[in-house]
MARLUMMI-687282 format. One line per 8 residues: number of its first residue (from 1); their letters; for each residue z, x, y of C-alpha. Coordinates in nm, 2 decimals. Layout:
REM MARLUMMI-687282
NUM	A	Z X Y; ... $
//
This chain:
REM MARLUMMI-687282
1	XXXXXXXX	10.14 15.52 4.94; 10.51 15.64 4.87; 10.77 15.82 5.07; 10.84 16.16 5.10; 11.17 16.34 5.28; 11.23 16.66 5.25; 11.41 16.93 5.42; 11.29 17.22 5.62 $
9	XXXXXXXX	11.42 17.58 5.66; 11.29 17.85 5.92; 11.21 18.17 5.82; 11.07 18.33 6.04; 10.82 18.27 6.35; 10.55 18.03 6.20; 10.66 18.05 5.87; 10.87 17.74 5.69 $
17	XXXXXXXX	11.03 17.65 5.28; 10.99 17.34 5.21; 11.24 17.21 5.00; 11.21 16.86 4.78; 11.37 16.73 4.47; 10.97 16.89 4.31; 11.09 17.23 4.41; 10.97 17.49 4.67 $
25	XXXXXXXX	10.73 17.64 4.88; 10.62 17.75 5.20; 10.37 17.62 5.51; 10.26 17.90 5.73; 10.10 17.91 6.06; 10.13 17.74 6.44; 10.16 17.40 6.47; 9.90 17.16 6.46 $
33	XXXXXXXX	9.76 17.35 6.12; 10.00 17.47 5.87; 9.92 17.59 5.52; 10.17 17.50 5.24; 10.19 17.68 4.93; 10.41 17.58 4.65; 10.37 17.51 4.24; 10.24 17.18 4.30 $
41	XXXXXXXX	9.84 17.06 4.33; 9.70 16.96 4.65; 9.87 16.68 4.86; 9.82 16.47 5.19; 10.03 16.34 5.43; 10.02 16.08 5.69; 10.32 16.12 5.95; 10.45 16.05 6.28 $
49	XXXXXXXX	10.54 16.36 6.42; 10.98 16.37 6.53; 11.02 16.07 6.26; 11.04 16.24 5.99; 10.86 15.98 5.77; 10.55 16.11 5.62; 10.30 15.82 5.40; 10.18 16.08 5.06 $
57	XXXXXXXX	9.90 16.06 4.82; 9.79 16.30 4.65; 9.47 16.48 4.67; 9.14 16.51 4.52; 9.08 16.87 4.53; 9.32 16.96 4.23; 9.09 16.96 3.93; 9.25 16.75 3.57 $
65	XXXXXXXX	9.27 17.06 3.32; 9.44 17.41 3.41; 9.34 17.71 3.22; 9.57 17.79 2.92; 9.87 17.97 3.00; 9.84 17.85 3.37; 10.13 17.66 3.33; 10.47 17.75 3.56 $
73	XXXXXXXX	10.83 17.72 3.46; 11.07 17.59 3.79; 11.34 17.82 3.70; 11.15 18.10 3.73; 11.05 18.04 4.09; 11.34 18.11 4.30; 11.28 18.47 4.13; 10.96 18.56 4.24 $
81	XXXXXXXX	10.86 18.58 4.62; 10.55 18.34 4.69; 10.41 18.71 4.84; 10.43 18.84 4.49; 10.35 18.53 4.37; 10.00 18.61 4.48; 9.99 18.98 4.41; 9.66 19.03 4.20 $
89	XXXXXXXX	9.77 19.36 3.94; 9.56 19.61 3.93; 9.39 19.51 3.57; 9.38 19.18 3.71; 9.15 19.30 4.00; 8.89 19.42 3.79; 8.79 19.15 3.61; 8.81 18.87 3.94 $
97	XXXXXXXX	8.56 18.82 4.13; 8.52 18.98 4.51; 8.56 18.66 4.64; 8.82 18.55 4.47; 9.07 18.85 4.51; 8.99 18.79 4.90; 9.11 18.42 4.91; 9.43 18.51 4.70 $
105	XXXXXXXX	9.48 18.78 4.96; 9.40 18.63 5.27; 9.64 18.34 5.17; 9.90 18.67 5.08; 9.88 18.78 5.47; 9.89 18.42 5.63; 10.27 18.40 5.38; 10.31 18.76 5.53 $
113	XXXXXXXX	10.22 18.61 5.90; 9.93 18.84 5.95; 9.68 18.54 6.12; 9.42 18.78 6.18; 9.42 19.00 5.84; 9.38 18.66 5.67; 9.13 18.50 5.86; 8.90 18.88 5.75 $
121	XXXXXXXX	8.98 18.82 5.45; 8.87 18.49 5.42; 8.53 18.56 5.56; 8.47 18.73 5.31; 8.51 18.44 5.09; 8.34 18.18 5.25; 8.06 18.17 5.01; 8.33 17.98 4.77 $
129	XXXXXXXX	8.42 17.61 4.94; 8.79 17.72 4.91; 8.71 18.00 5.11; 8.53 17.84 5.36; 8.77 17.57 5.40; 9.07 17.85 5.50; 8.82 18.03 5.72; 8.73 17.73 5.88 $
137	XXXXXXXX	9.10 17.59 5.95; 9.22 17.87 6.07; 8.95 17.96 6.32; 9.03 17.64 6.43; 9.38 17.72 6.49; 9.27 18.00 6.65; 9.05 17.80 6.88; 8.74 18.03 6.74 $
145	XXXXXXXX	8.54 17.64 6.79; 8.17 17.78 6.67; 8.30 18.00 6.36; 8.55 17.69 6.29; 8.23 17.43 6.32; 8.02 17.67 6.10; 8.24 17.77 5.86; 8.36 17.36 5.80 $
153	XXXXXXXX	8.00 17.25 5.72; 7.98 17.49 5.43; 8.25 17.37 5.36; 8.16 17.05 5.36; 7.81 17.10 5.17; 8.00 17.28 4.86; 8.21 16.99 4.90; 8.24 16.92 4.48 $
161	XXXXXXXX	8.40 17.26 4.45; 8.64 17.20 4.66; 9.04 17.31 4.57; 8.92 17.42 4.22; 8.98 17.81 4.34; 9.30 17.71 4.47; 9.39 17.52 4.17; 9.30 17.81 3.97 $
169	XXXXXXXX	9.59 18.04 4.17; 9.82 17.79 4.17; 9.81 17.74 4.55; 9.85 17.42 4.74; 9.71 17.46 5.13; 9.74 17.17 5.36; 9.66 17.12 5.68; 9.78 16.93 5.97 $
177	XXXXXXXX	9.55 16.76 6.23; 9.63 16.53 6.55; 9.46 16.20 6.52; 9.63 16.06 6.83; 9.88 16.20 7.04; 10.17 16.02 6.87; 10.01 16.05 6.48; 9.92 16.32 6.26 $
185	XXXXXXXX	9.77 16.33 5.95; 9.78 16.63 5.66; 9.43 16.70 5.50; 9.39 16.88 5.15; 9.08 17.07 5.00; 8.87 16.82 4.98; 8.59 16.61 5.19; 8.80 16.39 5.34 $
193	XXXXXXXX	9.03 16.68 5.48; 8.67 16.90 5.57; 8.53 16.60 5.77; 8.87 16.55 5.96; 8.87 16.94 6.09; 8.51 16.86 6.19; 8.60 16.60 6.38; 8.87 16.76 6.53 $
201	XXXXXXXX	8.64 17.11 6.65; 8.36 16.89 6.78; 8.61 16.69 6.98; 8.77 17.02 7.12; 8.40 17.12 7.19; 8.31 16.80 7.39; 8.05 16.70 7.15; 8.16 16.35 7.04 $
209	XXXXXXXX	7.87 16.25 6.90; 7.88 16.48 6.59; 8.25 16.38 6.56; 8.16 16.03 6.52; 7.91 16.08 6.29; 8.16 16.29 6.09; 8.42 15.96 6.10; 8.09 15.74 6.01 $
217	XXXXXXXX	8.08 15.94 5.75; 8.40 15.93 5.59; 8.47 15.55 5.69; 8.12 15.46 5.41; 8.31 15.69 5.13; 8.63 15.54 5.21; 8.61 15.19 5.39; 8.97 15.14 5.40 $
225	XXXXXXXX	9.11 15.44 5.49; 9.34 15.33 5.80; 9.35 15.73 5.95; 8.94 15.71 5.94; 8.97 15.39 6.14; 9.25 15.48 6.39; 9.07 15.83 6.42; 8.75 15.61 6.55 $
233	XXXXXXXX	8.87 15.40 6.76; 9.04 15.64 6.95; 8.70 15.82 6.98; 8.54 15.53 7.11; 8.78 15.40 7.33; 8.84 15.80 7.47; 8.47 15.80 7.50; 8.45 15.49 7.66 $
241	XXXXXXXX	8.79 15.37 7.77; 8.85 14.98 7.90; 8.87 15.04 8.25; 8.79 15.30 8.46; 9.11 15.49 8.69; 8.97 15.29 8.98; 9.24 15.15 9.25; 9.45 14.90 9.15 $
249	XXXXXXXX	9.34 14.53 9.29; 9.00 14.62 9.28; 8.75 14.48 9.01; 8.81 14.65 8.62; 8.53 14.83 8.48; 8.44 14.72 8.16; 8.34 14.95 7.88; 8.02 14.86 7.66 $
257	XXXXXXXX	8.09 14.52 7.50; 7.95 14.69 7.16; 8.18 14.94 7.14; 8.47 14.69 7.21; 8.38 14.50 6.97; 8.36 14.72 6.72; 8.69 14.88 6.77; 8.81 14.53 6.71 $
265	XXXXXXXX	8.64 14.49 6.38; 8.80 14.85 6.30; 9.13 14.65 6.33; 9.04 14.34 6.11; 9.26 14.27 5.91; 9.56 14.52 5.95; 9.90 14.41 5.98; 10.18 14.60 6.13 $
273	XXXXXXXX	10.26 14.85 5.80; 10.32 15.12 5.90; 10.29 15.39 6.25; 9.93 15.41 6.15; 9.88 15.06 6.16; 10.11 15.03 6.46; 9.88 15.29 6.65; 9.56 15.09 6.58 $
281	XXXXXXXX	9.72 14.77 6.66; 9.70 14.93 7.01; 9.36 15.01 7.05; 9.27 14.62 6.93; 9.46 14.53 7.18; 9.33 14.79 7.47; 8.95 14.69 7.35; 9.08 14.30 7.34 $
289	XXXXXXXX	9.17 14.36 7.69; 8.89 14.55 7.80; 8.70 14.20 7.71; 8.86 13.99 7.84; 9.08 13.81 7.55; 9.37 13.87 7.72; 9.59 13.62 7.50; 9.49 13.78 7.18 $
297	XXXXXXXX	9.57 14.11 7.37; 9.96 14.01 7.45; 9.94 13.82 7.05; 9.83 14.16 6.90; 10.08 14.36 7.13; 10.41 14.18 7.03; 10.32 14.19 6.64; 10.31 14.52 6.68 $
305	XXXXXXXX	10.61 14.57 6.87; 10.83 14.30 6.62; 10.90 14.66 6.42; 11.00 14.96 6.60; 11.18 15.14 6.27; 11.01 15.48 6.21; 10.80 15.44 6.52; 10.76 15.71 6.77 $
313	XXXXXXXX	10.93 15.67 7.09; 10.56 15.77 7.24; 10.44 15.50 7.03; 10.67 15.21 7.15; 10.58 15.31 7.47; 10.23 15.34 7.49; 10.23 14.99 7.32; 10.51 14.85 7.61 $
321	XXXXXXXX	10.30 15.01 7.88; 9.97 14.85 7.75; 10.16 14.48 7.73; 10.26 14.51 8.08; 9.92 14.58 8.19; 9.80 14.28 7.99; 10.06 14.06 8.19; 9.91 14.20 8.50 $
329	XXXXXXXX	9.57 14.04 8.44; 9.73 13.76 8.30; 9.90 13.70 8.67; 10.22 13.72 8.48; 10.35 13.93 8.73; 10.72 13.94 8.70; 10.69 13.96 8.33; 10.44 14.30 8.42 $
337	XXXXXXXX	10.73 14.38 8.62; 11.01 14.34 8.38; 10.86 14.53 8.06; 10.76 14.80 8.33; 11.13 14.85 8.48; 11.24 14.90 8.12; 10.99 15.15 8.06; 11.08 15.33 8.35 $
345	XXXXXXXX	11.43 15.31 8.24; 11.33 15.52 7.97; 11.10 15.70 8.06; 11.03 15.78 8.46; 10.74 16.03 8.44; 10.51 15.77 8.21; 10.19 15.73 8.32; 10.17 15.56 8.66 $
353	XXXXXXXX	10.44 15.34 8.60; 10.68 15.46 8.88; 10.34 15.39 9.12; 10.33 15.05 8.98; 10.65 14.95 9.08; 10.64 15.11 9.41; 10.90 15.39 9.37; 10.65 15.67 9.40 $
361	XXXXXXXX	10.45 15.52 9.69; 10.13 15.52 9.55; 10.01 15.17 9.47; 10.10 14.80 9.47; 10.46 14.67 9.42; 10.50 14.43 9.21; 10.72 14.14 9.28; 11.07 14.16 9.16 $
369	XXX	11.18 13.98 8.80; 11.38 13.70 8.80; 11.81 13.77 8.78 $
//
């Protein structure tokens, strides 16, 4: 995986240029799910969002041989308006197919901002994989759940087609999920992006079963894919967390051994890379803890803490707040104590940390730390 920076400029509401030393183009709609269209093929991301460090491979969708004559020269682009760009002439439209001229269109009004106009015409292309794919990210956006779910599995089922259409126009569409609350990952035309939007409807739809099976799914086609894994143990755990929000100094409530266990075999093996691995450092510990192995917890904790370059501040956090907590059970109480003050330092409102230290009133204090 390489590293890509690159500078953005606003255009208007919604609507970004992307400029790199490749060239330009531009991602359209809210955040959480922008499109990017530019001269090159297909691309994903994995970032940490307010770093601005994104992790880039490239995708499968793009297909090995363009059409004759498909090819694009870079000075010729600052010319045209991507709008144009993908402007079917009127000869032109009677020899493509329906489908077609509505997927070149509907991406035409998401450049223009027209959300709704697109998403038409994209249902009217969702018998092409391509088209489905659009339909189904952007209903998602649009928190249209069902249509998003439906159109995803067709998506999903014409899966082998997938970016050739795309390809075809010379667009690039990419689309930006949450995986956790401090990691995102960018998902091209291709199964691997499809399954990740599935996951992400049937988690917005409360049915976490499917979304599992969707990340089962994708973790047998690529075992070592460190998103897939981050993106289910996060499921688990959220399905099943450690302990349960009863009082503090009464007895934890464990979660099902299995399903600790096997967020800890999620983590075998990872070493503190990158924010991806960072973040799934942090659920091996949280499931550590949650059975018990509370040295392993703290082990697994500092490792992942030793690096804090290109790590969220949310990030850092959430892995300082988790480390006190495993110094609590640990009866290392002034240690809990310590790493809690500094957190508050930095950040007051963070989970229930001013309770834990008795400034809000609500819960234990903990004993001072040591001058």
């Amino acid at each position: 995986m390489g590293f890509r920076f690159w500078r953005r400029i606003r255009i208007a509401p919604g609507v970004t240029l992307n400029l790199s030393k490749s060239g330009g183009s531009l991602s359209f709609g809210p955040r959480g799910a922008k499109f990017t269209v530019g001269r090159r093929g297909g691309r994903a991301t994995v970032g940490v969002p307010g770093t601005g460090l994104f992790y880039t491979t490239a995708t499968t969708g793009r297909r090995s041989g363009r059409r004759k004559g498909a090819s694009y020269s870079p000075r010729a682009v600052p010319t045209v308006r991507p709008e144009d760009r993908l402007t079917l002439g009127f000869f032109k439209r009677l020899v493509t197919p329906a489908e077609e001229e509505a997927l070149v269109d509907g991406c035409r009004e998401m450049i223009l901002g027209h959300e709704d106009a697109a998403l038409a015409r994209f249902e009217q292309a969702v018998h092409l994989a391509d088209g489905a794919y659009l339909a189904g990210f952007l209903a998602l956006t649009k928190g249209r759940l069902e249509e998003a779910t439906g159109y995803l599995i067709r998506a999903a089922e014409s899966h082998e087609s997938l970016g050739g259409c795309l390809s075809k126009y010379g667009i690039s569409a990419t689309m930006s999920l949450p995986i956790t609350d401090e990691v995102s990952v960018h998902a091209g035309p291709d199964l691997r992006g499809v399954l990740l939007g599935l996951v992400e409807a049937y988690q917005r739809l409360g049915r976490r079963r499917e979304a599992v099976a969707c990340l089962e799914r994708l973790q047998e086609l690529e075992p070592a894919d460190v998103v897939v894994k981050l993106s289910l143990a996060e499921l688990l755990l959220e399905a099943d967390p450690p302990e349960s929000s009863t009082p503090r100094g009464g007895p934890p409530q464990p979660a099902g051994g299995d399903v600790l266990q096997r967020v800890v075999r999620l983590a075998e093996g990872i070493e503190n890379e990158t924010p991806v691995h960072a973040a799934l450092l942090l659920y091996k510990a949280r499931a550590l803890r949650g059975l018990g192995l509370l040295e392993a917890a703290r082990e697994t904790l500092t490792g992942a803490l030793r690096r804090s370059k290109g790590r969220s501040g949310e990030l850092l956090q959430a892995l300082r707040y988790e480390r006190a907590l495993v110094y609590e059970e640990l009866g290392q109480r002034r240690r809990a104590r310590s790493e809690l003050e500094k957190l508050y330092s930095e950040a007051p409102d963070y989970e229930d940390v001013a309770a834990r230290l008795g400034i809000a009133g609500g819960g234990e204090r903990l004993p001072a730390a040591p001058r």
